[in-house]
N, C-alpha and C positions, 0 to 999 in steps of 0.2 A: 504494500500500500504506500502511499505517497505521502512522505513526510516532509515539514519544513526541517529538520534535521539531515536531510542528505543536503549534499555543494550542489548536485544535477537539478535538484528540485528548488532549491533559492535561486541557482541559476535561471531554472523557467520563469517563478514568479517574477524576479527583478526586471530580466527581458519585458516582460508583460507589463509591468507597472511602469516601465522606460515609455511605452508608447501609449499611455493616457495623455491626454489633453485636454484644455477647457471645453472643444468641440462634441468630445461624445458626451452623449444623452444617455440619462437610463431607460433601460429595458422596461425594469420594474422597482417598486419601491419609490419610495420618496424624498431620497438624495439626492444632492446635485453632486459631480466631479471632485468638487473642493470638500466637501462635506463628508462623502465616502472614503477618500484618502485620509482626512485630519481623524474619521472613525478606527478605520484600520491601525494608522498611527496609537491613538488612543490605546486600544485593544490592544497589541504588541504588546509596547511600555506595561498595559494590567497585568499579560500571562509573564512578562520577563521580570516585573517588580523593578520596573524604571521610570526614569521623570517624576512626573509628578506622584507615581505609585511608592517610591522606594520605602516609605514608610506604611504604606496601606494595610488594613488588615481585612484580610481576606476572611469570607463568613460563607457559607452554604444559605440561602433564602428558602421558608418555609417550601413551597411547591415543590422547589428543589430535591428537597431532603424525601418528598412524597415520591418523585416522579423521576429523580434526575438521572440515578442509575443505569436506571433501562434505557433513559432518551441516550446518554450515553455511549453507552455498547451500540445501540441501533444507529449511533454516527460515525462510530469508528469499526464498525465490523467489516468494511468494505471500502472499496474506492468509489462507492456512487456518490456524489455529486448533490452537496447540499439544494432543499428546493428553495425555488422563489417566494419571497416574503415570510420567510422566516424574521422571528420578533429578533428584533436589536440590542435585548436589554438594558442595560444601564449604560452602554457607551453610544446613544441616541447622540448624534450631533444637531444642534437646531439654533447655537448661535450666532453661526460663521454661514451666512450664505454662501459669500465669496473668500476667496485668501489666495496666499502664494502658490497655487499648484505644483510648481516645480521646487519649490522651498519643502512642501508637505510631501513628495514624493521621495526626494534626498532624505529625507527623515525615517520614512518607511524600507527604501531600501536599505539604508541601517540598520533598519531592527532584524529584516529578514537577515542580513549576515550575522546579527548579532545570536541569532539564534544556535549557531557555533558552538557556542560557548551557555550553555543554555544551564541558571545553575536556581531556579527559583523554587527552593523544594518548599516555601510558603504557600504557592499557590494554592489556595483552594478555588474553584471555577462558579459563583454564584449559582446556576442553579444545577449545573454538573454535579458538583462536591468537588472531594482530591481525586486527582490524574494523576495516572504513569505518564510518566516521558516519555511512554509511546503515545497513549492516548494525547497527550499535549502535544503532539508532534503532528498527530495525524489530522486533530480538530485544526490546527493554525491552520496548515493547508489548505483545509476544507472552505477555512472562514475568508483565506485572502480571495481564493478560487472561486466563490461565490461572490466575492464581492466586483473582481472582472470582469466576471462574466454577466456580473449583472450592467456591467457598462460597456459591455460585447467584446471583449477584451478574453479570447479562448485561448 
């Protein structure tokens, strides 16, 4: 399966993330360009315990603790291909319509190399719970890959 933890598969994502621009639209969802990138960015930093997370405490959310297991496994058993309009949780972007594209991008391909180095045994994933480094490996992917493709970016 496809993890942001192999060089071949940061390779792909970065490639991809290289060729966004202000021009593409989304597919679906209620993003714009600048918004999904400063999300993705966001998100990164939460699962690495960077920027503004370094201090964060990480908690499991009720539903979570109900449901999140199974959602879990049912995201990382496979390489299929998170769906469209899936909830955003808590890293909803809605203050930044606009901003530096290529400043937010440079940022994100960052964290995807950062992932390297990948050492956040804090994380717990709000409504996931705790993650193996695989399961963390495999959801990133999932989440940047979705969010490409939601701006037709395959």
């Amino acid at each position: 399966m496809k993890t942001v933890f192999d060089k071949l598969i940061q390779d792909e994502l970065i490639n991809r993330i290289e060729l966004l621009n202000e021009s593409h639209k989304r597919i679906w969802g209620k993003m714009n360009v600048f918004q999904m990138a400063r999300h993705c960015t966001n998100w990164g930093e939460w699962v690495q315990g960077t920027g503004k997370y370094t201090d964060h405490i990480y908690k499991q959310d009720f539903f979570g603790k109900l449901f999140g297991k199974a959602a879990l496994k049912s995201n990382t058993k496979n390489d299929k291909p998170m769906a469209k309009h899936m909830p955003a949780g808590i890293h909803v972007i809605k203050e930044a319509e606009l901003g530096d594209l290529a400043a937010e991008k440079a940022r994100w391909v960052g964290l995807i190399a950062a992932y390297t180095h990948f050492s956040n045994d804090r994380f717990i994933h709000d409504f996931f719970g705790k993650m193996s480094n695989e399961q963390i490996g495999i959801f990133s992917y999932k989440h940047f890959d979705h969010h490409l493709r939601q701006f037709g970016i395959s």
